[in-house]
MARFI-477083 format. One record per residue: residue in three letters; x, y, z of N, C-alpha, C, O, CB in turn; residue number from 1. Coordinates in steps of 0.02 Angstrom, whole numbers, plus 50000, padded with zeros to 5 digits. Each point is the difference from the previous one (the first is absolute). Glycine has a CB too. Layout:
N
- type, n.X, n.Y, n.Z, ca.X, ca.Y, ca.Z, c.X, c.Y, c.Z, o.X, o.Y, o.Z, cb.X, cb.Y, cb.Z, seq
- ala, X, Y, Z, X, Y, Z, X, Y, Z, X, Y, Z, X, Y, Z, NUM $
...
//
This chain:
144
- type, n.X, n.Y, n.Z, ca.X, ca.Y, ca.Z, c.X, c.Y, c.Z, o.X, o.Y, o.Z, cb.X, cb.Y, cb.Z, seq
- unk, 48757, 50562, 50288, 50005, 49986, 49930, 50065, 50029, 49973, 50019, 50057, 50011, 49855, 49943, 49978, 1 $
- unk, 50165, 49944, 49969, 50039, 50033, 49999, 50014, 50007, 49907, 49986, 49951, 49966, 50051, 50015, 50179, 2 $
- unk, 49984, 50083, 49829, 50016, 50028, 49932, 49932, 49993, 49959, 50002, 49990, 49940, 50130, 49974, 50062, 3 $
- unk, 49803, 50042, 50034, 49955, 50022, 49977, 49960, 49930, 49974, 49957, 50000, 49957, 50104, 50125, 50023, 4 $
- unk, 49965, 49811, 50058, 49982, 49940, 49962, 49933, 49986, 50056, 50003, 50014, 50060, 50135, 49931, 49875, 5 $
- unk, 49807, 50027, 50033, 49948, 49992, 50018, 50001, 49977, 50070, 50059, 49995, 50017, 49913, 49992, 49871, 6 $
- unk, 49989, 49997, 50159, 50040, 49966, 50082, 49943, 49911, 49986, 49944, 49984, 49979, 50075, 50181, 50154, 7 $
- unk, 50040, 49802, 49895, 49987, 49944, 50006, 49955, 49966, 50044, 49998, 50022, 50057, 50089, 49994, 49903, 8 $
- unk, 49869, 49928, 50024, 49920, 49982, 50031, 50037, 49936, 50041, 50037, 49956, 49978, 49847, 50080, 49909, 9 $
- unk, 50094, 49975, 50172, 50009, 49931, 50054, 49935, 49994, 50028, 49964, 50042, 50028, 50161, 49971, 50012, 10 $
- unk, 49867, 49921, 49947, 49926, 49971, 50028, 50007, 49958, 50051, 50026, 49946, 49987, 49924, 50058, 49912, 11 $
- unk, 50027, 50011, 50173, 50005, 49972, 50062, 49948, 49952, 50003, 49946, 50029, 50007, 50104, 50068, 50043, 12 $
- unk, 49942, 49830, 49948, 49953, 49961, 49994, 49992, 49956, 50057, 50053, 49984, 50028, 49960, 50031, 49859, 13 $
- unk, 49920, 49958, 50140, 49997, 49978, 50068, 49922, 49962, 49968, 49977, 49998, 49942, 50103, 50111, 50165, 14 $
- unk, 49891, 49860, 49968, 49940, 49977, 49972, 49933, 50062, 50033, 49949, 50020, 49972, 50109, 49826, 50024, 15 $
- unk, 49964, 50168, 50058, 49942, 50050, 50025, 50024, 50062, 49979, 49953, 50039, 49993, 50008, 49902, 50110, 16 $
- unk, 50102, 50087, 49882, 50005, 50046, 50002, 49976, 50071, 50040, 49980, 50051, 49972, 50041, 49869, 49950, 17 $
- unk, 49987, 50070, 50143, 49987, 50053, 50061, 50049, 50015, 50035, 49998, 50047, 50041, 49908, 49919, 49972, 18 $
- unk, 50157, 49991, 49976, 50028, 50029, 50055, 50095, 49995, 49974, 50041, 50046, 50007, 49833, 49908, 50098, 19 $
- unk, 50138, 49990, 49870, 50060, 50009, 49975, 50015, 50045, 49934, 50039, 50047, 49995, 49966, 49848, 50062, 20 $
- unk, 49963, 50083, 49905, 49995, 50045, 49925, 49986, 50027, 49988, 50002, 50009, 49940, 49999, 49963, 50030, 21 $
- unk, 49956, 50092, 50085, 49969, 50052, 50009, 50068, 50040, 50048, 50007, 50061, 50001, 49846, 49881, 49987, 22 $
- unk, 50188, 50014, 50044, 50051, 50043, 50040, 50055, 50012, 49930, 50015, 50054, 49973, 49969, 49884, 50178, 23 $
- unk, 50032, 50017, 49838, 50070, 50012, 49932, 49971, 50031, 49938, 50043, 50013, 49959, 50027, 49873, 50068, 24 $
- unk, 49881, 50127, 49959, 49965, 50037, 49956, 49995, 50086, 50015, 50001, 50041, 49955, 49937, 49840, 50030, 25 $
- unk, 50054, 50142, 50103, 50006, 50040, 50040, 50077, 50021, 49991, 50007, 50060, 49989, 49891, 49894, 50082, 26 $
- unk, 50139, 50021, 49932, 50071, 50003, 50031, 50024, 50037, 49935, 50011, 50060, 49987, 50007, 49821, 50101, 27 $
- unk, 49985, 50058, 49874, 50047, 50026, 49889, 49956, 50075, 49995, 50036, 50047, 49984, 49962, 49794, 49907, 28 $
- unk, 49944, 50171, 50120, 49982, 50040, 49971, 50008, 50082, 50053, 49984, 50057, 49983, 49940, 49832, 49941, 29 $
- unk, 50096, 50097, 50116, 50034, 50027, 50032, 50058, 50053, 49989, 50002, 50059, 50016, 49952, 49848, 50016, 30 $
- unk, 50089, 50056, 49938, 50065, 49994, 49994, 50007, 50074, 49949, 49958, 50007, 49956, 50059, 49839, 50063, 31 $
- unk, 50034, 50204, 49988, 49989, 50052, 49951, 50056, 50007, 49961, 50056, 50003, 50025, 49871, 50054, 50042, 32 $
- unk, 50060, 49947, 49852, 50037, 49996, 49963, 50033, 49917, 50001, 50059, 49983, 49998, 49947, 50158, 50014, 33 $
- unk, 49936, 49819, 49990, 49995, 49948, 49980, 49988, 49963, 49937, 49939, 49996, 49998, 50047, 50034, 50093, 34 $
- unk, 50034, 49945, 49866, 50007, 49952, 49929, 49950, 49964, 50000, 49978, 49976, 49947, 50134, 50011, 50045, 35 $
- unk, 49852, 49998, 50082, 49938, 49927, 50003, 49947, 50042, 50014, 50005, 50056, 50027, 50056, 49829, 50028, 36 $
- unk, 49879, 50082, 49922, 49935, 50026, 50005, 49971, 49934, 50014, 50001, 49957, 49956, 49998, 50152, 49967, 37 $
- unk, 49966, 49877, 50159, 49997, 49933, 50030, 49911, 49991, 50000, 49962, 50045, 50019, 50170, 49962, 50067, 38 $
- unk, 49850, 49939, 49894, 49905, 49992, 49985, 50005, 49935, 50071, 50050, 49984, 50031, 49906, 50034, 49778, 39 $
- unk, 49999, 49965, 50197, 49974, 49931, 50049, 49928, 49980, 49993, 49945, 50028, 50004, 50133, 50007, 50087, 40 $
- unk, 49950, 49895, 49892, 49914, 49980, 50010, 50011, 49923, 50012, 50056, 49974, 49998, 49872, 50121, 49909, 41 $
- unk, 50011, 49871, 50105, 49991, 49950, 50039, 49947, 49930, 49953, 49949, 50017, 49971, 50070, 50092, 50147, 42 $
- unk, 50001, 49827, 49882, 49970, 49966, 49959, 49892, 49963, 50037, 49952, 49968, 49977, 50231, 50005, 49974, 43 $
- unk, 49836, 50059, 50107, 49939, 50005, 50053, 50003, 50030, 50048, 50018, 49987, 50057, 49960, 49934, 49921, 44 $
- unk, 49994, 50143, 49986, 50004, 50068, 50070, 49962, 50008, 50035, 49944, 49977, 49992, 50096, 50082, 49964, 45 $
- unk, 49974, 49972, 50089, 49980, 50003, 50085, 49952, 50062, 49969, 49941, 50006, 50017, 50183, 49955, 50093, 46 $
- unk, 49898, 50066, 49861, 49943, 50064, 49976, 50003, 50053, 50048, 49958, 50045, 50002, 49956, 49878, 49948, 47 $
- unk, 50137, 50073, 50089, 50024, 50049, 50053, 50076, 50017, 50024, 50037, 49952, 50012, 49857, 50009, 50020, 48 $
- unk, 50123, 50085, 49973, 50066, 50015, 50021, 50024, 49996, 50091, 49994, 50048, 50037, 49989, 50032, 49843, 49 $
- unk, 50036, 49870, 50136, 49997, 49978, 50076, 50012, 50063, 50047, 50052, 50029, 49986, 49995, 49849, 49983, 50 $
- unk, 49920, 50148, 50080, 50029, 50066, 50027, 50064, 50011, 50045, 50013, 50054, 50026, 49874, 49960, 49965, 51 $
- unk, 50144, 49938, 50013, 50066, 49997, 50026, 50062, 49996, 49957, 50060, 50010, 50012, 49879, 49942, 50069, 52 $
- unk, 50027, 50030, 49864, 50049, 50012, 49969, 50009, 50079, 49969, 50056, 50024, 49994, 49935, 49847, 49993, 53 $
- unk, 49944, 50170, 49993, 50014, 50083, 49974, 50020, 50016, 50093, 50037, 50049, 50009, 49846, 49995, 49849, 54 $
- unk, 50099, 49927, 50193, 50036, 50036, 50048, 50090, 49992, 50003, 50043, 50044, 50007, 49832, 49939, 50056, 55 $
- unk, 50132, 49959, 49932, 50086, 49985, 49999, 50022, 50041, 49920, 50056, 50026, 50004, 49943, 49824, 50073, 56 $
- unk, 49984, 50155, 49887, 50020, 50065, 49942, 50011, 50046, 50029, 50059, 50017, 49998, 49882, 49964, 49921, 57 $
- unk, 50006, 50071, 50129, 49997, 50054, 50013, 50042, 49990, 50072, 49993, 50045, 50041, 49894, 49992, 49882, 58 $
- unk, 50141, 49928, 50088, 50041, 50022, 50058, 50068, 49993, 49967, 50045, 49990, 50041, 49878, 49970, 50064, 59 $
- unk, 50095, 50044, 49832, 50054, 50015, 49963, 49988, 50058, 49955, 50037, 50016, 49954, 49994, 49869, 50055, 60 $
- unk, 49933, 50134, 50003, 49980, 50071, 49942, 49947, 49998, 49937, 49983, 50039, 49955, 50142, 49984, 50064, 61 $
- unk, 49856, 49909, 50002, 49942, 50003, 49907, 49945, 49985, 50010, 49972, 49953, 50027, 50096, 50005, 49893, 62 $
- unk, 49917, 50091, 50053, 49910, 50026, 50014, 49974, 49937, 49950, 49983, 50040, 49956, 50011, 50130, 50055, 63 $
- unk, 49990, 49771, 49961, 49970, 49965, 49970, 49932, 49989, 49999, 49969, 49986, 50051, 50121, 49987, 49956, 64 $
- unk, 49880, 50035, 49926, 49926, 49980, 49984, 49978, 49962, 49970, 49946, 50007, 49971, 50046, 50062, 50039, 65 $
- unk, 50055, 49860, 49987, 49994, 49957, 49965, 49921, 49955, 49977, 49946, 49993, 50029, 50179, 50022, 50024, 66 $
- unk, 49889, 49973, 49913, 49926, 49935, 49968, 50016, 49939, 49987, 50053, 49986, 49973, 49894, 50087, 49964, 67 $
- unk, 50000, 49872, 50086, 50006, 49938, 49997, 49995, 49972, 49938, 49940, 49987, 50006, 50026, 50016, 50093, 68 $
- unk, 50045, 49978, 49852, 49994, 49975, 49919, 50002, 49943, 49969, 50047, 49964, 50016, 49990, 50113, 49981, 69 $
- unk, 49944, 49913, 49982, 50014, 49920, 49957, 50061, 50017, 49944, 50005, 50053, 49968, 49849, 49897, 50035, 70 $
- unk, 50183, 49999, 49995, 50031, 50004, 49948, 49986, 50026, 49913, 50034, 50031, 49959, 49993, 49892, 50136, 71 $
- unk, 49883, 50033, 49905, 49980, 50031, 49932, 50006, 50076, 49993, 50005, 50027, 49945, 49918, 49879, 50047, 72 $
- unk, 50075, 50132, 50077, 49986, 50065, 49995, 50078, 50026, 49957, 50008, 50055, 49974, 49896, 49953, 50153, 73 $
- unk, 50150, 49932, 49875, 50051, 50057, 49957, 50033, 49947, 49949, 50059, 49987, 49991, 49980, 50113, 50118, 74 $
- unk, 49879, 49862, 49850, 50034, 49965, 49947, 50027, 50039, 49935, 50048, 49979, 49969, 49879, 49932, 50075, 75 $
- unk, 50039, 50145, 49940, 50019, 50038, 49961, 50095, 50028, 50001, 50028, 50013, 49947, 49825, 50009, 50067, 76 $
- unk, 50175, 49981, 50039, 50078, 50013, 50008, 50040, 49938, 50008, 49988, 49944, 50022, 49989, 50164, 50032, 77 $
- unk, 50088, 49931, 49914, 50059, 49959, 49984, 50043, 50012, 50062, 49992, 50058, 50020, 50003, 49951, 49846, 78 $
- unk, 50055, 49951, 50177, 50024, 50007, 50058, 50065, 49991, 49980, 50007, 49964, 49951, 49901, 50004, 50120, 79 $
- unk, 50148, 50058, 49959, 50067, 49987, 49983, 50021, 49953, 50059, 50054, 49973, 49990, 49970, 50141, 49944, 80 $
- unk, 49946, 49869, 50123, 50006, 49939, 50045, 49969, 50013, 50051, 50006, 50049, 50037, 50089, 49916, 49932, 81 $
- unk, 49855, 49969, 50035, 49941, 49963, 50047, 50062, 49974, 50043, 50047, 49964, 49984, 49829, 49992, 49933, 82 $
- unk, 50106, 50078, 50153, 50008, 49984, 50074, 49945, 49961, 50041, 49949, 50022, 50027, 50115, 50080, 49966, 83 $
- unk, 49964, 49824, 50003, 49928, 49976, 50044, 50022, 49994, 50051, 50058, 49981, 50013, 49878, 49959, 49922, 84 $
- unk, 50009, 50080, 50116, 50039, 50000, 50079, 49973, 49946, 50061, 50024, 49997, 50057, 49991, 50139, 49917, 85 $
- unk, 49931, 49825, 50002, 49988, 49955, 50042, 50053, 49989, 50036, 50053, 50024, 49980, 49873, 49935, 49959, 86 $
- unk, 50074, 50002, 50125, 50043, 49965, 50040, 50010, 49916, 49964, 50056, 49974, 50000, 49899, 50113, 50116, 87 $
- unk, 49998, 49887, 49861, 50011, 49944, 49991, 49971, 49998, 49938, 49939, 50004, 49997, 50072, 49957, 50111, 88 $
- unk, 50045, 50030, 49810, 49993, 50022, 49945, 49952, 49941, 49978, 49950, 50017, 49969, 50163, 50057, 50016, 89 $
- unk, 49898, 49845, 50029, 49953, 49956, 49954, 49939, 49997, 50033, 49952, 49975, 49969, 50135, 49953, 49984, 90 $
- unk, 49902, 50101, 50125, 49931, 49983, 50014, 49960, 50057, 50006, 49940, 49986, 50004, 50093, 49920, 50049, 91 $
- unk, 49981, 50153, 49948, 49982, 50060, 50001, 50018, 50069, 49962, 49980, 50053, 50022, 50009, 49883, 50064, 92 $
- unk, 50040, 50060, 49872, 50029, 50049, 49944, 49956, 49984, 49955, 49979, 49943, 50006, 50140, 50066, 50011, 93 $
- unk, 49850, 50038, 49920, 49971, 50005, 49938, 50058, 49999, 49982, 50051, 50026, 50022, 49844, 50027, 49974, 94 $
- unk, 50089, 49889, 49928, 50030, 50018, 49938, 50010, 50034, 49955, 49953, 49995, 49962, 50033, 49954, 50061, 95 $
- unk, 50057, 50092, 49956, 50002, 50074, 49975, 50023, 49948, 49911, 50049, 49966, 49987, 50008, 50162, 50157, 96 $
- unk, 49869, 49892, 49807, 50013, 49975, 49941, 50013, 50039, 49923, 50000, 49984, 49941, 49938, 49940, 50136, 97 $
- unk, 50075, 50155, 49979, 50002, 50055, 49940, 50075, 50021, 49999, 50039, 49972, 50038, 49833, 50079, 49977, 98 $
- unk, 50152, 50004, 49938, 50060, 50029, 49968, 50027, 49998, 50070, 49967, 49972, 50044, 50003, 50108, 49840, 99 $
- unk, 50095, 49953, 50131, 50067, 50020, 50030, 50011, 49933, 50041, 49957, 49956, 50006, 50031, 50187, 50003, 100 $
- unk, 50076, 49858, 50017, 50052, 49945, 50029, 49951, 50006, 50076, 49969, 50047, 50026, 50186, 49977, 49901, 101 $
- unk, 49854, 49912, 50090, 49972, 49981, 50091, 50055, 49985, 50024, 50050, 49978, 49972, 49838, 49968, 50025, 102 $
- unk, 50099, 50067, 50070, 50047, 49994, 50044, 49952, 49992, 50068, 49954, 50033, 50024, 50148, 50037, 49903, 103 $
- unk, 49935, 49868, 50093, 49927, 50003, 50068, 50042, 50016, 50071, 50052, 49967, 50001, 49853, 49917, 49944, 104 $
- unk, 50086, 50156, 50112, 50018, 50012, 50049, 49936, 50016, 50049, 49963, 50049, 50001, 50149, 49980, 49940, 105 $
- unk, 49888, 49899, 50105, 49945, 49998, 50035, 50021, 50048, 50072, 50056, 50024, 50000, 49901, 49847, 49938, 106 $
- unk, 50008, 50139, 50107, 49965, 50037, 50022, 49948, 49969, 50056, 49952, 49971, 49974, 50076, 50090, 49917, 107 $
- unk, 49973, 49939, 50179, 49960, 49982, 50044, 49926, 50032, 49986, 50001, 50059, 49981, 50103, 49926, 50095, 108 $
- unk, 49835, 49984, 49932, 49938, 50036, 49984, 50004, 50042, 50091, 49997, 49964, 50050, 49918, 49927, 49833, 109 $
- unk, 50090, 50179, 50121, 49982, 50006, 50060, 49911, 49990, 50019, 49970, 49995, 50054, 50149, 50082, 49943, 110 $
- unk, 49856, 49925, 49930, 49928, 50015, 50040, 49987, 49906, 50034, 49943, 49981, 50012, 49986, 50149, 49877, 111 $
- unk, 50110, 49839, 50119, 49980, 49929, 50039, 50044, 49990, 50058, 50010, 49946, 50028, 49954, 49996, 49867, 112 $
- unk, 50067, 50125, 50123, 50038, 50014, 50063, 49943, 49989, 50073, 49954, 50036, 50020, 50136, 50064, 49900, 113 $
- unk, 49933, 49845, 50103, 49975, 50010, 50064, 50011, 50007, 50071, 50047, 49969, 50026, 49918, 49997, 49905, 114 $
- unk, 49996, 50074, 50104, 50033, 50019, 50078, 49966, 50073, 50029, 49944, 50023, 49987, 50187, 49917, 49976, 115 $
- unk, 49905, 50080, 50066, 49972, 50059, 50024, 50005, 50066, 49929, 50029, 50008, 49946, 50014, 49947, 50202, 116 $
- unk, 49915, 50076, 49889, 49999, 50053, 49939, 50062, 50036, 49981, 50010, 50020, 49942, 49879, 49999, 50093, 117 $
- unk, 50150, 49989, 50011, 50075, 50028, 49999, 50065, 49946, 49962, 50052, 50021, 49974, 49903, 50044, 50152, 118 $
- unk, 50026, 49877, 49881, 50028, 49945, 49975, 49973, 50010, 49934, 50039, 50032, 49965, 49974, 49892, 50136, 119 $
- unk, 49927, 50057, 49866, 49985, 50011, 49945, 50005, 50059, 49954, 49999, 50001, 49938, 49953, 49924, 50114, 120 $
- unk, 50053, 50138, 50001, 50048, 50060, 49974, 50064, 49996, 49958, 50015, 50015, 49942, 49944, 50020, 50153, 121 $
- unk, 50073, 49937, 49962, 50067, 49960, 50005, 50009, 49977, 49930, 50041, 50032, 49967, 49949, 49925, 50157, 122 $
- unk, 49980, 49994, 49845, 50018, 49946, 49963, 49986, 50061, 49940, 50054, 50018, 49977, 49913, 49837, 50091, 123 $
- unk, 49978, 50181, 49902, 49987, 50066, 49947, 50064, 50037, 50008, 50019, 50040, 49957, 49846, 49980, 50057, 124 $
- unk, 50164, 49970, 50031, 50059, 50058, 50012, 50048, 49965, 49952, 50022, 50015, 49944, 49964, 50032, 50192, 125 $
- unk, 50023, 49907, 49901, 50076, 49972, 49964, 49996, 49958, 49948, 50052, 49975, 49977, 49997, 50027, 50121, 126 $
- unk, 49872, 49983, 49870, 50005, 49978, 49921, 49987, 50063, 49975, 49968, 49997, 49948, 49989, 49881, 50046, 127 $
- unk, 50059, 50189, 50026, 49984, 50075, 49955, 50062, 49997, 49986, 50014, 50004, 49940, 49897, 50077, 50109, 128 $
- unk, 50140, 49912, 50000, 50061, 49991, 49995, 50044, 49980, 49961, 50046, 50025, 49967, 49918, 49976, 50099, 129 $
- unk, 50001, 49925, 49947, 50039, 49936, 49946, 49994, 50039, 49926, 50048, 50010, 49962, 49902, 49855, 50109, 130 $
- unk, 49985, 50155, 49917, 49995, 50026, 49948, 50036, 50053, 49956, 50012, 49997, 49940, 49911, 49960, 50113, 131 $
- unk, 50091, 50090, 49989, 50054, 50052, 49994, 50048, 49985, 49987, 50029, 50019, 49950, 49937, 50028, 50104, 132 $
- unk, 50057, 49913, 49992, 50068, 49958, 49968, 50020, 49995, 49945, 50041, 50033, 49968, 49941, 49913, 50092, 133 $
- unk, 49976, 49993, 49923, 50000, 49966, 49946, 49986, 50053, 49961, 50053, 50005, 49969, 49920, 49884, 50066, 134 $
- unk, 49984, 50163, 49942, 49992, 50043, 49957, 50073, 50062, 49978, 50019, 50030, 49949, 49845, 49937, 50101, 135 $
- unk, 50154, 50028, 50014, 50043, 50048, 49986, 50069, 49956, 49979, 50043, 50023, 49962, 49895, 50073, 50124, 136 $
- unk, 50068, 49825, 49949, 50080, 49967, 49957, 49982, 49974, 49952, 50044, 49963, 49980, 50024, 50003, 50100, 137 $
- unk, 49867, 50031, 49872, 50000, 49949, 49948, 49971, 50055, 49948, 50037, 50011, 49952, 49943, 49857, 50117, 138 $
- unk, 49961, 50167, 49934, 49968, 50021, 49970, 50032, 50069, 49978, 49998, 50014, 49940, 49916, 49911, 50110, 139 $
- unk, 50109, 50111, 49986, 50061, 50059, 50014, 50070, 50012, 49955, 50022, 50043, 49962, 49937, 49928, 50155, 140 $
- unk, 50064, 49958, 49911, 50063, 49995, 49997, 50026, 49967, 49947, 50052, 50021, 49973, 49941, 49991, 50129, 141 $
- unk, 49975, 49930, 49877, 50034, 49944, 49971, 49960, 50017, 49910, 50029, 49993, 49946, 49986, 49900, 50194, 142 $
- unk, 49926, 50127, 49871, 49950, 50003, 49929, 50015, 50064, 49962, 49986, 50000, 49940, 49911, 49938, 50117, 143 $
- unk, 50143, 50139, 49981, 49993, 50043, 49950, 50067, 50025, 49959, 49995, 50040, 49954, 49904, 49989, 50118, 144 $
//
């Protein structure tokens, strides 16, 4: 936070919300002496947080205890910009119809990764990744 100004709301939006928007929600909030304060929720949730994905967190350092949510759960807040992260925005992204700017940057679902268990490791690994990325050149860099 910086000069004492309130920290800014990013809402990570998906349809199950378990595994992508539960990782970039993990990640922003993370971050110390950060400006963003990151929520996630899902327009049909899985009602569970996938366990490969709080494992691929914690093999970067973040202890996460995330919750599965519906979107109603945060109709009450105003967002300074909805991140939808589907992979494929017109057939699988929710429509985000409340306050702050959207910006959509999809995102492989790992939980429909298939193969061996190490492969499907694999794929949680490097959409934790992708995620980071993107959080740290767009969300980081370009917004504060």
């Amino acid at each position: 936070m910086k000069n004492g100004d309130p920290l800014k709301k990013v809402l990570f939006l998906c349809t199950g919300n378990s595994c992508r928007s539960q990782m970039a929600e993990a990640i922003v909030n993370s971050q110390e002496n950060s400006e963003w304060k990151a929520f996630s929720a899902g327009t049909d949730p899985a009602w569970y947080v996938h366990p490969l994905a709080t494992q691929v967190l914690e093999e970067i350092g973040l202890h996460y205890q995330g919750e599965s949510k519906h979107i109603d759960h945060l109709q009450d807040l105003s967002f300074d910009l909805v991140v939808t992260v589907c992979d494929d925005a017109a057939d699988n992204c929710p429509l985000w119809l409340g306050s702050g700017r959207t910006i959509h940057h999809g995102f492989p679902d790992p939980a429909q990764a298939e193969g061996s268990g190490e492969q499907i490791l694999a794929v949680f690994q490097q959409v934790r990744d992708e995620i980071s990325a993107f959080i740290a050149g767009y969300l980081f860099n370009s917004l504060e």
